[in-house]
VEXDOVEX-595424 format. One line per field, with one value per residue (C-alpha): residue in three letters; x, y, z. Coordinates in steps of 0.02 Angstrom, whole numbers, plus 50000, padded with zeros to 5 digits. Layout:
BEGIN
code = [ALA/...]
u = [X/...]
v = [Y/...]
w = [Z/...]
This chain:
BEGIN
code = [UNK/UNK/UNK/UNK/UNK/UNK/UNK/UNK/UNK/UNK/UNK/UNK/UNK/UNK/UNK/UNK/UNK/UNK/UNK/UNK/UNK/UNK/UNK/UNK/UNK/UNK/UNK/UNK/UNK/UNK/UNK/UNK/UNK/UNK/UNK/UNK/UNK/UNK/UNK/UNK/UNK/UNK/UNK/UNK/UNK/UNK/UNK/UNK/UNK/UNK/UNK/UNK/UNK/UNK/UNK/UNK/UNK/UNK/UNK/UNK/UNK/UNK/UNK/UNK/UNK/UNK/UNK]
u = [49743/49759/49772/49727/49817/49718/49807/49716/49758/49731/49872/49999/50148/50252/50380/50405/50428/50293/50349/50531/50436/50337/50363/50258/50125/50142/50208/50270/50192/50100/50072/50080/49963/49924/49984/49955/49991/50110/50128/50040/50198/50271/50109/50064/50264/50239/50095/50176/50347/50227/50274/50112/49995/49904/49882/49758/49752/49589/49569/49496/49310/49324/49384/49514/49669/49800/49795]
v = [50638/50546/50369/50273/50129/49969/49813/49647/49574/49400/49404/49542/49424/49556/49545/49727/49814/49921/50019/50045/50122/50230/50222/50397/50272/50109/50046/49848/49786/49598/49638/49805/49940/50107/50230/50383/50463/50479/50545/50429/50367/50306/50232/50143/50078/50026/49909/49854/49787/49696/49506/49445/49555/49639/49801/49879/50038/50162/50323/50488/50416/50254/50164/50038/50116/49965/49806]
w = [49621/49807/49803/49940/49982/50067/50135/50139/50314/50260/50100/50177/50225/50323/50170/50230/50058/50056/50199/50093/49965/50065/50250/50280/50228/50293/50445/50495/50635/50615/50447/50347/50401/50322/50442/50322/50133/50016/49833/49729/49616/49783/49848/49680/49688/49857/49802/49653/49762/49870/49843/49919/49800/49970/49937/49821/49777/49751/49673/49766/49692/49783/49597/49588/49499/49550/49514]
């Protein structure tokens, strides 16, 4: 399965853990931005480290899988 990671621009608080999780899938800039994929344990850990709560996380049907 491919998860695909989203970050919601408006909650993401640059806290910057996301990208220590996964950093072939997120980069710091502003905010966090998803800059491409990872295995799907990492990306689902990168989403649950995130203290804001800003990234959700969708299965390969377009269905949430996280949170």
């Amino acid at each position: 399965m491919t998860l695909l990671p989203v970050v919601d621009e408006f909650s993401c608080s640059a806290h910057g853990d996301c990208v220590h999780e996964a950093p072939e899938a997120f980069l710091l800039e502003d905010i966090a931005v998803v800059i491409g994929t990872a295995p799907d344990d990492r990306i689902l850990a990168a989403a649950r480290a995130c203290p804001a709560g800003a990234i959700t996380v969708f299965d390969g049907d377009g269905r949430q899988a996280y949170p």
